[in-house]
N, C-alpha and C positions, 0 to 999 in steps of 0.2 A: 707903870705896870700894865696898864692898857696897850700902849704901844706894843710892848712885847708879847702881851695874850692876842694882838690882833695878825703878830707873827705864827702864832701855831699851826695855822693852813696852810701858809705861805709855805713853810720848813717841812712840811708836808709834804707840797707841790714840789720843791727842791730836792729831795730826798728822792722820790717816786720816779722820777725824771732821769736820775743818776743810775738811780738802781736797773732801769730798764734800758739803759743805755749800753751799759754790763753784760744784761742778759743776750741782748742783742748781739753782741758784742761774739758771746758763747756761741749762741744758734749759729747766726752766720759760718763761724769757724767749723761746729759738728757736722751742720749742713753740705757747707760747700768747699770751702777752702783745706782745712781738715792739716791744720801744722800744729797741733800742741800750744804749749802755752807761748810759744812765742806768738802762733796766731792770733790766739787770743788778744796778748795786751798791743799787739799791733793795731788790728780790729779796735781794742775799745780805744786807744786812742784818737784814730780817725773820726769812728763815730762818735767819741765823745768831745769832739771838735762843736760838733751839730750839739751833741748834748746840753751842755754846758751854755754855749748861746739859747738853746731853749728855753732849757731851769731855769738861768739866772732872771732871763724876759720874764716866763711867769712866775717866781718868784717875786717882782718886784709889781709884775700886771695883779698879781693874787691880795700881794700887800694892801696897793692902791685901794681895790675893791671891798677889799676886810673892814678897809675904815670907813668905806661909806654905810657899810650894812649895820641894819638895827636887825633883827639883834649883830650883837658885834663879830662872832663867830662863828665861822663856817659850821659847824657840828650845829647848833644852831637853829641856821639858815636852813643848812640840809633839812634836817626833824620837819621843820616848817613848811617846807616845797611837800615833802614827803607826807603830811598831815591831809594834806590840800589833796585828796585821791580824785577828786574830778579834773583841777587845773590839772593834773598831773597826768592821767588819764589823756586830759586832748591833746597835751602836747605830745606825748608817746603818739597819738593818734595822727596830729599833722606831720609827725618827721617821717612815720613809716608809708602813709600814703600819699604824699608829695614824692618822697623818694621810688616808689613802685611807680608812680604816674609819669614819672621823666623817663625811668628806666622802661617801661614799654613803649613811649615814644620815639625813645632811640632806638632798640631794637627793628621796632618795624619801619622806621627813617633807612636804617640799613637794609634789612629786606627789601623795600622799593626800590633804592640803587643797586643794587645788585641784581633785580631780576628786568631795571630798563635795561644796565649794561652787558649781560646776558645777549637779553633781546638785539644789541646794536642799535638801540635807539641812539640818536645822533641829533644836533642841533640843539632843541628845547630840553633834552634830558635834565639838565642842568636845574631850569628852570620847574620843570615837575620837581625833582627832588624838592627843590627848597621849598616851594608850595604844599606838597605833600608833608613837608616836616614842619611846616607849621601849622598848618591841621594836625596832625599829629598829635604833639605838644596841648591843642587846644582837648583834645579828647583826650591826654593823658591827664588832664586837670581835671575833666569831667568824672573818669574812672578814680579819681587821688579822692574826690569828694563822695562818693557811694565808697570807696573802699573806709575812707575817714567813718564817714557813720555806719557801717560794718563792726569797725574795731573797736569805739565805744562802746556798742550793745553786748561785745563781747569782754570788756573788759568790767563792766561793773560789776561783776559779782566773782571776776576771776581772783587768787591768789593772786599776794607781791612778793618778791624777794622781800626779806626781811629790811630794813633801814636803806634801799636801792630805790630811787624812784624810777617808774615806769619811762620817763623822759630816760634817762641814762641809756634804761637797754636800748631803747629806741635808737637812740643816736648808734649804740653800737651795732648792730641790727643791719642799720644802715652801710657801716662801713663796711661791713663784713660783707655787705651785698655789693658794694662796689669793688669791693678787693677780688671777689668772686669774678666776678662781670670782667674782669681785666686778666685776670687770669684764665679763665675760657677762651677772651680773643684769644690771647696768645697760643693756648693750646689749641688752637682751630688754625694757627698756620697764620696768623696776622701780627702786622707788627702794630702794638699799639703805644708804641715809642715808649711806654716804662717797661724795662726789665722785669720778669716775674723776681728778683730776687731782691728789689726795690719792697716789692708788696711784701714780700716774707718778712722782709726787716720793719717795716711800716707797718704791720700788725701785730709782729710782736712787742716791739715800743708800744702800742694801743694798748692791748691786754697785759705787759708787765703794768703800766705805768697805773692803770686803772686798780687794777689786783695793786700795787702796792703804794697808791695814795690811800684806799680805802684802807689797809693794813696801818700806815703811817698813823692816821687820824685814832686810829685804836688805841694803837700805841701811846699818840703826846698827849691823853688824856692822863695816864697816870704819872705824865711827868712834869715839870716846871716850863713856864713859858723860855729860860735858861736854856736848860737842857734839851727842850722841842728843837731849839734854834742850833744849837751844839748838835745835835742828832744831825738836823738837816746837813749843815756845815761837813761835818765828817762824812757825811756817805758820798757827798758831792766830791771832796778832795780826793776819797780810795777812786771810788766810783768814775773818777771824770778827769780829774786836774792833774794825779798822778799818771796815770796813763798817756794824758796829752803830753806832758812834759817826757816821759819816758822813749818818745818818739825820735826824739834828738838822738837816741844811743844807737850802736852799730845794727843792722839788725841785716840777717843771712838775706842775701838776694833770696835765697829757696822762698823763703815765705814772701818775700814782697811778689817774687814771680807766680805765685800760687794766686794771691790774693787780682793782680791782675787782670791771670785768667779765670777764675773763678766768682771771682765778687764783682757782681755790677756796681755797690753803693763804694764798696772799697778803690776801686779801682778808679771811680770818677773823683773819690776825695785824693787819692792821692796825685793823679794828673793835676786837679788844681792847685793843688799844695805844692806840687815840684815849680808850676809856672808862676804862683807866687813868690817863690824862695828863687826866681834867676836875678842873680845880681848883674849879668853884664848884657842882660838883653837879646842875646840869642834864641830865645824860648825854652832853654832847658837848665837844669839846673842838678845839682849831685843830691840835696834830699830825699833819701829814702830809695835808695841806689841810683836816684838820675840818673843821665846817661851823660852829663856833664862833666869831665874830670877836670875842668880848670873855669870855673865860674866868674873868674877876672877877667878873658878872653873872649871875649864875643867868637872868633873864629876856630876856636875850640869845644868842640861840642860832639855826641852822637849823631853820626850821619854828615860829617863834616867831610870836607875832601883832604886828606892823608897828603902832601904833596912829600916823596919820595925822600930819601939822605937830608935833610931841613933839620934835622934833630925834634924837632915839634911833632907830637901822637894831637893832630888835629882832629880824628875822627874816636879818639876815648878806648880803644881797643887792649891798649899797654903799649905800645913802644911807636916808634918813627917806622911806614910807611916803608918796607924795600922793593924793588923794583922785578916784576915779575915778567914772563915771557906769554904774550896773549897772543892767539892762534889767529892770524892775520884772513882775511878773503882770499879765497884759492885763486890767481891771477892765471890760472889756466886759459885758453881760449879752443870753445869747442865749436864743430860745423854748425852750422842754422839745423834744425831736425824738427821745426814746427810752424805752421803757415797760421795757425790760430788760438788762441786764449781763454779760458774761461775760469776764472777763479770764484768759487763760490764758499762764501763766507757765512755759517750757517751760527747762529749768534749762540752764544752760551752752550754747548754741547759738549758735555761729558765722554771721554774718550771711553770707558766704561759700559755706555749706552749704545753703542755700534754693535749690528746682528752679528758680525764677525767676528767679536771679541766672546759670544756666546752667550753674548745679555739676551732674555726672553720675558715678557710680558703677555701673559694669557697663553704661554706656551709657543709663543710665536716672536719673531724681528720685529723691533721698530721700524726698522730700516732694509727693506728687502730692495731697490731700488739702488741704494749707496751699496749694499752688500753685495749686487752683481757690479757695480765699478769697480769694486777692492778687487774681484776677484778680476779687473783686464790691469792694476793699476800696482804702483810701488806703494806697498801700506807701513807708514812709519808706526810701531807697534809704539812707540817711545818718546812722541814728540812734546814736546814744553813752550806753551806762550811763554810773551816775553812781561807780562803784565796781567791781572786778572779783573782787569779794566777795558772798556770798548775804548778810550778815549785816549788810553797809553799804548793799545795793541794795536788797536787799528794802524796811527803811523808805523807803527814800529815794522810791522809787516811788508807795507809800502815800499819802507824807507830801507828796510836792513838792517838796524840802528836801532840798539839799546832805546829803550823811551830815554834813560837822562844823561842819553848824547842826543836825541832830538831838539832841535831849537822848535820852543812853544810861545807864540803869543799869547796875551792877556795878562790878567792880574797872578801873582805866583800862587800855588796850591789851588788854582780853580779848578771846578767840577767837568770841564767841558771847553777845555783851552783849543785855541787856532793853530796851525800848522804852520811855521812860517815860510816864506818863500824861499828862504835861502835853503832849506831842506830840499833833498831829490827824490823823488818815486821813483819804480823802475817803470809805469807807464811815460813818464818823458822820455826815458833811454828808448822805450819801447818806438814812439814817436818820430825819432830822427831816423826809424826802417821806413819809413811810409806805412806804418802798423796803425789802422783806426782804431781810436781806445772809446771804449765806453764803460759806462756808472749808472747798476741800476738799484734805485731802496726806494724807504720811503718811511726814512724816521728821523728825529730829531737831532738825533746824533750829527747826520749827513747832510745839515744843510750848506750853503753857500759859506757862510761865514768862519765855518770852522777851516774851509781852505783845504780840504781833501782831495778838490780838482785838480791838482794841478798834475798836466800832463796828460787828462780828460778830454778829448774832442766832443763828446756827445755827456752830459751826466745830467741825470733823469732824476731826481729826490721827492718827484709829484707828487702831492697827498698827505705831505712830514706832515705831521699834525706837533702841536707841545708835547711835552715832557712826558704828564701822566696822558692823554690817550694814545700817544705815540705806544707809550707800553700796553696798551691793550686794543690795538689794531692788529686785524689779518691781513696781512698785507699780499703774501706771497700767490692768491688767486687774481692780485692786479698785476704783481712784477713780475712772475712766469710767462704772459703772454706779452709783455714786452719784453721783454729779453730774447723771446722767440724770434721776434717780430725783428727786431735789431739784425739777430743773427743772420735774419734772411734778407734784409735789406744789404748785408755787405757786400752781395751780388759776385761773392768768388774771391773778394780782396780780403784782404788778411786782417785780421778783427782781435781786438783783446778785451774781454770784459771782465769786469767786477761786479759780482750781483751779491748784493745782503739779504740774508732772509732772519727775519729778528723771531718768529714765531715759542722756542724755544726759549727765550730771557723772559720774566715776570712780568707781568702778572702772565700766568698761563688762562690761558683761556678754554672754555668747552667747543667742542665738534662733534655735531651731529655723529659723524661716522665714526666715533669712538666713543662710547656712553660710558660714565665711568663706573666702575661695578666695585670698587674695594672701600677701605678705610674711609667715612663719614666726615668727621674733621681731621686735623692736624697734620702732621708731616704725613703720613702716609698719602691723604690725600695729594698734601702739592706732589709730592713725585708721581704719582700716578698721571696727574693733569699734567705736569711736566714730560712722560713718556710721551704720550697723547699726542702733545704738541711736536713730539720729535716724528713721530709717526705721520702726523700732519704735513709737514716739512717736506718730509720724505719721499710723500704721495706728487708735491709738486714738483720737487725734484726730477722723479722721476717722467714724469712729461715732457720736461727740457733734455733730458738724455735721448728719451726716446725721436725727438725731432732731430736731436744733431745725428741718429744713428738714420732716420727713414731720409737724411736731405743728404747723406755722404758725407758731413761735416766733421765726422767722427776721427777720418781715416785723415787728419791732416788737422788734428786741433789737440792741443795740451791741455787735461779739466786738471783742476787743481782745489779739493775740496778739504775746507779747515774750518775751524774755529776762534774765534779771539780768545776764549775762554771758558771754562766750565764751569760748574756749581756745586753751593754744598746744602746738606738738607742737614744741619746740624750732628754732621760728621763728630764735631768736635766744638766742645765750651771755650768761648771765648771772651775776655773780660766780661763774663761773671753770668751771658745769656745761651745759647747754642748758635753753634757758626752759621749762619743762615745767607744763600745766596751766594753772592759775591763780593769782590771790591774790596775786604779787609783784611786778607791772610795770602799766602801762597803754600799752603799745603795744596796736596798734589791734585785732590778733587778739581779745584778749580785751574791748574798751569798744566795739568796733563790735557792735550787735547788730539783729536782726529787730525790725521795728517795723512791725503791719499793724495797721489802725480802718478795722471795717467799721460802719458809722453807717446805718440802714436810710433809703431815699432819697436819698441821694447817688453822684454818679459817681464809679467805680473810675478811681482815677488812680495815675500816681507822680512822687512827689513828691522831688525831688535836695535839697533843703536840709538841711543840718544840723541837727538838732533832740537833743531828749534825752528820757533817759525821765522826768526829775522834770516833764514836761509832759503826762505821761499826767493825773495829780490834776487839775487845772482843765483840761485837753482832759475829760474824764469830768466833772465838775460842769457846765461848758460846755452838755455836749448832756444836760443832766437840766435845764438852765436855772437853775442857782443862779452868782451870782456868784464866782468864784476870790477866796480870800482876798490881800489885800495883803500877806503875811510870807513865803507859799510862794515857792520860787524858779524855779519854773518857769510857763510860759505857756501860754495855751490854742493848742494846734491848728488850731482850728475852722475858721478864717478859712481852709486850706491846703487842708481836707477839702471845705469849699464853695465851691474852686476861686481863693478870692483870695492873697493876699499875705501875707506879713510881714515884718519889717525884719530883717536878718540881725543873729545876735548872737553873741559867742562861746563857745563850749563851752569847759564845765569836767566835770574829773572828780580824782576823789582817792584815793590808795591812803592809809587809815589806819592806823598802824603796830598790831598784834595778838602775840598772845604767841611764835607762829613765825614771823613775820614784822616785823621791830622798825622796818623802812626804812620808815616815808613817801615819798610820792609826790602830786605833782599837775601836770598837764596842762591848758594854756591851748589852744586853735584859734581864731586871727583870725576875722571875721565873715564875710571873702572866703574861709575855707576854704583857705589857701596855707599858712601855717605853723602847723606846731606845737609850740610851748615845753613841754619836760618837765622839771621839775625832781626828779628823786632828792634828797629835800632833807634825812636825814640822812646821806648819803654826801657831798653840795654837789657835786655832777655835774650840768649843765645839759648837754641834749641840744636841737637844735634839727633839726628837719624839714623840707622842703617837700612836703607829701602831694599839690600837683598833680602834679611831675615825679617824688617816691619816695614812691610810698604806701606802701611794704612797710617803710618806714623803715629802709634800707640805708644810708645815708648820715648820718653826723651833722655839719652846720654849724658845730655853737656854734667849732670851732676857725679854720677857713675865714672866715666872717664875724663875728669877734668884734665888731663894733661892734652889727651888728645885733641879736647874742645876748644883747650888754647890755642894750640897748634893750626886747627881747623878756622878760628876765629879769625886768627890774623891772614889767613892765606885768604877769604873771603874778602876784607876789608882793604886788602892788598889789591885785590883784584877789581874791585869796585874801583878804587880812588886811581887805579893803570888804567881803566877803562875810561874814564871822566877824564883823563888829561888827554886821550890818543884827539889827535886832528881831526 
């Protein structure tokens, strides 16, 4: 009988566990995902994955404990702790000012970094930090010990919750101070690597589980230690085992696509759960809609290559791969119409953000500088990276070529892969004119190794610093006057250059001649600092124009000003946090980008068609008069610039999955520009568009017109797997 009375807490602890698991379960789905009860029991089965390994641990950790304790019984033990109002007292006392003492030492550990990096302190930075943070720390223990005997003095004579010892709230107190604390970064525009929808799940598991162990204990008082145990048992099977099991059954893509994009906790459990459940080692798997329709096949999978008439659906779409008609490089060959080159590559810039497009900040252009070049210059209203990746776009631009027809060296899905040799830029075709090429940056991206030179005579990358200061260097008041400087050393000979300016990608930074005046923290802030920087840019920009116009350089040189890619300031919810930045989606934020060719003697026009950037390479061979190769995938321009035609064609673009980003992606746009097919295609989420009536892509189709979506799906996957076999 002992045994089973020392179970009453335990079945307590079990119970509590379940039930919150549940609740959780509910929230999430009201909260974020929002599918009814299918959401629901999908939700608790995930989370009651986690549940149930929880319970049953502390169920059997509660057990253990029950039997060492005199008295025997939690109810008890609790009375006992609770009796004790001084122990009880200090310990409420050291949880709440140890936790206050670390938290203002990290606060102002962040304050000091932030206001050396501000400053441009450089070298020792590093080493202040860390020194300052451990002083810090040392006086957050000094304040933990005055706040400690503070809350004693104030708690002897305070009220208690009735049967709650003072240690509890403390402990909760705490959490809730850390959940806060994390949840501010984030709303301040910081990523602090857990999703705010982590903490919402993570606190309401705290407070169900707390509210119903202490209900539970209520409760197994008027019942048999039997019964207690039977109680727990039950609410754990509704609560937890049912659910998990129920997971096995068919369940509507709708909700698993929901949960996705909407739930951080859901979307992480079901990623692991699909990679656990692959049987043939491809990485994907059909549980829980994978994207796997033949789990016996390693070469069958989502994002597989489709190989044509084979009767085998390799890439999971519905049927065998037919053979489509893909709009070849225009083999035209046009006179030379250009003596010089200058392509500038302004990092991350929202096509959106251009003074021409009618964007204003304080009532005024970012870009007044770029805005008198649009106005000498052919402005693509419509143009589309091919990647929303520096590290896929950048070749892809070079090269003409699709990123996954480029051959990449290194390890497969790395962050920051090499260029292989066998690849061609169009600076080598440029090369065989007797055309000097040069390369001006000064970031990580661009060093040696990744093999971007090729074809380079002169490439200049001085100053790349790593990874994170790379992204918070200014760089473009060092690379502006070299790049001048270049320009004027060509001494009359015919010059091609590529200059980077990164100023605009993250971390944005402050300038003096832009003070920021609007929103405090969060998103409104980064775009503000993000304008800023584009204004920044802008300002050097225009220096280099103004030299190629005072040195005559103007009147016999082709500028060609783009972007790799744009940004999003959480446009739109993506597995389960706001789309922030880049790198993970191809909605249009990020793959629409600025597209201006000023070609000397031609009329400034603009131009609505669709176009890409892998047409910059033969648009640029084009006007040096060398014919564009037959393998590259993009077309020349030219014919648009000298005011004629071209036959519309569809845009592609492709997220390739990388070491923090594992999802693939690729994006079809018909040649009328009406719809656009996305498929998420290790997730198998097909999104469909109409960007004449939602260009903001508010709306997704694929559910509404499924016939169409099918139709759209395979014409995508068709097109992708014709691209990956072409030479």
């Amino acid at each position: 009988m002992k045994f089973l009375e020392n179970l009453r807490g335990p079945a307590s602890a079990l119970a509590a566990i379940s039930t919150a698991g549940l609740f959780a379960a509910i929230w999430e789905n009201s909260t974020a995902v929002e599918q009814g009860g299918s959401g629901i029991m999908t939700l608790a089965g995930l989370i009651g994955i986690i549940t149930l390994v929880v319970a049953v641990g502390c169920f059997f950790l509660a057990w253990a404990v029950s039997s060492l304790l005199s008295p025997s019984t939690y109810g008890e033990a609790w009375k006992s702790f609770y009796a004790n109002q001084t122990k009880d007292n200090n310990v409420f006392s050291a949880i709440l000012s140890i936790g206050v003492g670390l938290l203002f030492a990290e606060k102002a550990t962040i304050i000091i970094a932030k206001g050396l990096s501000n400053a441009g302190r450089k070298g020792p930075a590093s080493e202040l930090i860390g020194l300052s943070s451990s002083a810090l720390v040392v006086v957050g223990l000094i304040l933990a010990l005055v706040i400690f005997s503070l809350i004693r003095k104030v708690l002897r004579n305070a009220p208690r919750i009735p049967s709650v010892p003072n240690a509890l709230v403390g402990v909760g107190i705490l959490v809730l101070m850390w959940i806060a604390r994390l949840r501010s970064t984030i709303a301040a525009g910081y990523d602090s690597g857990i999703p705010s929808g982590y903490l919402s799940v993570l606190l309401v598991l705290i407070l169900i589980s707390t509210v119903a162990f202490a209900l539970f204990l209520r409760v197994q008082r008027r019942l048999s230690p039997t019964a207690t145990l039977g109680l727990g048992v039950l609410t754990l099977a509704l609560c937890t085992v049912v659910p998990v099991a129920m997971l096995k059954r068919t369940i509507h893509p709708e909700t698993t696509t929901a949960i996705l994009n909407k739930s951080a906790v859901g979307k992480s459990l079901i990623v692991a759960l699909q990679g656990r459940m692959d049987k043939d080692g491809d990485g994907e798997s059909a549980f829980l809609n994978g994207p796997d329709c033949d789990d016996n096949d390693p070469n069958v999978f989502g994002g597989g290559i489709d190989i044509p008439g084979n009767g085998i659906d390799e890439d999971c779409v519905g049927g065998d791969a037919t053979k489509v008609a893909v709009v070849k490089t225009a083999d035209k060959t046009y006179p030379r119409i250009t003596d010089n080159l200058v392509v500038i590559m302004i990092d991350t810039l929202r096509a959106d953000r251009m003074g021409y497009t009618g964007y204003k900040r304080d009532g005024a252009s970012l870009t007044p500088n770029l805005d008198k070049l649009a106005a000498q210059s052919t402005v693509f209203t419509n143009a589309y990276s091919q990647s929303p990746r520096t590290p896929r776009s950048a070749p892809s631009i070079l090269t003409g070529k699709f990123p996954s027809r480029i051959v990449f060296g290194g390890k497969k899905n790395t962050s920051y892969p090499s260029v292989a040799e066998e690849n061609e830029t169009f600076f080598e075709k440029l090369q065989t004119l007797g055309v000097t090429t040069a390369h001006v940056s000064s970031h990580f991206y661009f060093r040696e190794e990744r093999n971007l030179m090729q074809g380079i005579d002169d490439y200049d990358n001085e100053g790349a610093k790593n990874i994170a200061p790379s992204n918070k260097d200014i760089a473009s008041p060092r690379l502006i006057p070299k790049a001048i400087e270049k320009l004027k050393d060509a001494q009359g000979k015919p010059i091609a250059m590529f200059l980077h300016l990164f100023e605009p990608h993250s971390s944005y930074m402050k300038h003096a001649d832009y003070p920021l005046k609007g929103a405090p923290t969060g998103v409104g802030k980064l775009m503000e600092k993000y304008d800023y920087e584009i204004a920044f840019t802008d300002k050097w920009v225009g220096k280099l124009l103004s030299e190629l116009e005072s040195s005559g350089m103007m009147e016999n040189t082709t500028i060609v000003v783009l972007s790799d890619h744009g940004e999003s300031f959480g446009d739109r919810k993506l597995q389960g946090r706001p789309a922030m930045f880049h790198g993970t989606h191809l909605y249009e934020e990020v793959i629409r980008v600025p597209l201006m060719i000023r070609v000397p003697k031609t009329t400034p026009r603009n131009v609505n068609d669709r176009v890409m950037l892998v047409d910059v390479a033969p648009t640029i061979l084009s006007a040096y008069g060398i014919t564009p190769p037959q393998h590259i995938d993009g077309i020349s321009l030219l014919p648009l610039i000298q005011g004629g035609t071209l036959k519309p064609r569809p845009i592609y673009a492709e997220l390739l999955p990388y070491s923090k980003w594992p999802n693939g992606a690729r994006i079809l746009i018909g040649p009328d520009g009406k719809y656009k097919s996305y498929q998420r295609v290790n997730e198998n989420i097909f999104e469909l568009y109409d960007l004449q009536s939602d260009p903001k892509e508010a709306t997704n189709l694929a559910t509404t017109k499924p016939e169409l979506a099918k139709e759209l799906k395979t014409k995508l996957a068709d097109w992708a797997s014709q691209m990956r076999s072409r030479p």
